[in-house]
Structures are given as C-alpha cells and as structure tokens.
N, C-alpha and C positions, 0 to 999 in steps of 0.2 A: 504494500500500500504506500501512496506516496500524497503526504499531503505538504499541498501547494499554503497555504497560511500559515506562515509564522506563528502569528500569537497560540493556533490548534497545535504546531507543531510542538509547539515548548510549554505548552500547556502543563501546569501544577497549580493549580488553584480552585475555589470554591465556585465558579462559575464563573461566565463569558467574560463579564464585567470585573472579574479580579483572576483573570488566570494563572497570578503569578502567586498568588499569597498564601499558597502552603496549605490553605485552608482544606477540612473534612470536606471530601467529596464520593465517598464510598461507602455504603453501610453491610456489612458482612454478618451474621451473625452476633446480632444485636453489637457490633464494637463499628466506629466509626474510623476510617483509613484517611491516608491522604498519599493519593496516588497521581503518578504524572502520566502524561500523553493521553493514548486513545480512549485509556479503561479510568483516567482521571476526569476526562471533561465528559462522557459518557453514566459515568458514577453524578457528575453534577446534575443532569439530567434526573436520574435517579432520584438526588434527594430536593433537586425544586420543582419538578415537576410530576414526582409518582410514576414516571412510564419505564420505569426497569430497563434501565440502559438504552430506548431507542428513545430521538429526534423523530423519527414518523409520528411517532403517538402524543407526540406534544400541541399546542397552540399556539406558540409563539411563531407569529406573520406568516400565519398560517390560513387560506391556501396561499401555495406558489404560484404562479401563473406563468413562469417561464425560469430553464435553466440560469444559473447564474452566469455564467459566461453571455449570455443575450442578452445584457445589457446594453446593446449600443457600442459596444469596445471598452466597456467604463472597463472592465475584469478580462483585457487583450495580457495585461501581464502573466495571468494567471494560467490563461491556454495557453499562452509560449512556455513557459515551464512545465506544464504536462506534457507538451511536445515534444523538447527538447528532452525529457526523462524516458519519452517512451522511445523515441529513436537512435539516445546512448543504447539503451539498455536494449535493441535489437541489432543495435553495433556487436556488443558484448557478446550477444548470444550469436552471433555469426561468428564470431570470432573464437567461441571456446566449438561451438559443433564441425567447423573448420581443422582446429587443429586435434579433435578426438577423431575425425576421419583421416587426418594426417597419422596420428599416432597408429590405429586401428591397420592403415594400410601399410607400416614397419613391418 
C-alpha cells in the first residue's frame, strides 16, 4: 500500500485534527493503545466515530460525489506520485523477473 498524504503517512495521533499527539486511538480489550500509521488513524475512526476501523461507515462529508483526484487538478500532485510509484515499482519488477530468467537460464 502506498499512501500518497503525509500527514496519513506519519500518522500517530488521536485523530485527523491532531495526528501527531500520541494520543489513545485504539481500544483492544477494554485497555486503550496509541498506535501509529494505518491501524492508528483507522483505530481513531474507531473511537470517534463507533464504525470499527472503516471510513465507509462513517459521516463525515459524507456522500462523495467524485474521486479525489477530480478535482479540477487541485490533487494533480497526488496522481503524479501514484504514478510515479507505480511505474518504479514495474521498473523493479522487470528488473528482478529479468535477471531470475537470466539466473534460471545458467
């Protein structure tokens, strides 16, 4: 998974609005965690809005009415960096099934 948002990427905090602040964002058998990245800002979900780790099940500016990238280009940065992640990373993988059929054919 490759997330293009900083502030989601580096995410440790009690939700959107402080995702830096360490705070309790996980509840596990009755004891309260503070967890970073996917399963920290997913966990804040969890405890401000009740829907057990999904963003689907919430209402916050909720419905969507179009991808976020369709803005108009406001979020052009954001698809160049998927882009650009997803055609290293088919560089990479021509590169290693290249040299396994190099190895393969020794």
């Amino acid at each position: 998974m490759v997330e293009s948002d900083i502030t989601l990427g580096h995410f440790n905090g009690s939700g959107i609005h402080a995702p830096r602040d360490h705070g309790k964002n996980v509840l596990l058998n009755a004891v309260y965690y503070s967890m970073g990245g996917c399963q920290g800002c997913h966990g804040a979900t969890q405890l401000t809005q009740g829907t057990d780790f999904s963003f689907l099940l919430d209402a916050v500016g909720k419905p969507v009415y179009e991808p976020e990238n369709a803005n108009n280009g406001v979020n052009v940065t954001k698809l160049r960096r998927y882009i650009s992640t997803f055609r290293t990373a088919n560089r990479r993988i021509a590169r290693i099934k290249l040299a396994a059929a190099k190895s393969k054919a020794k």
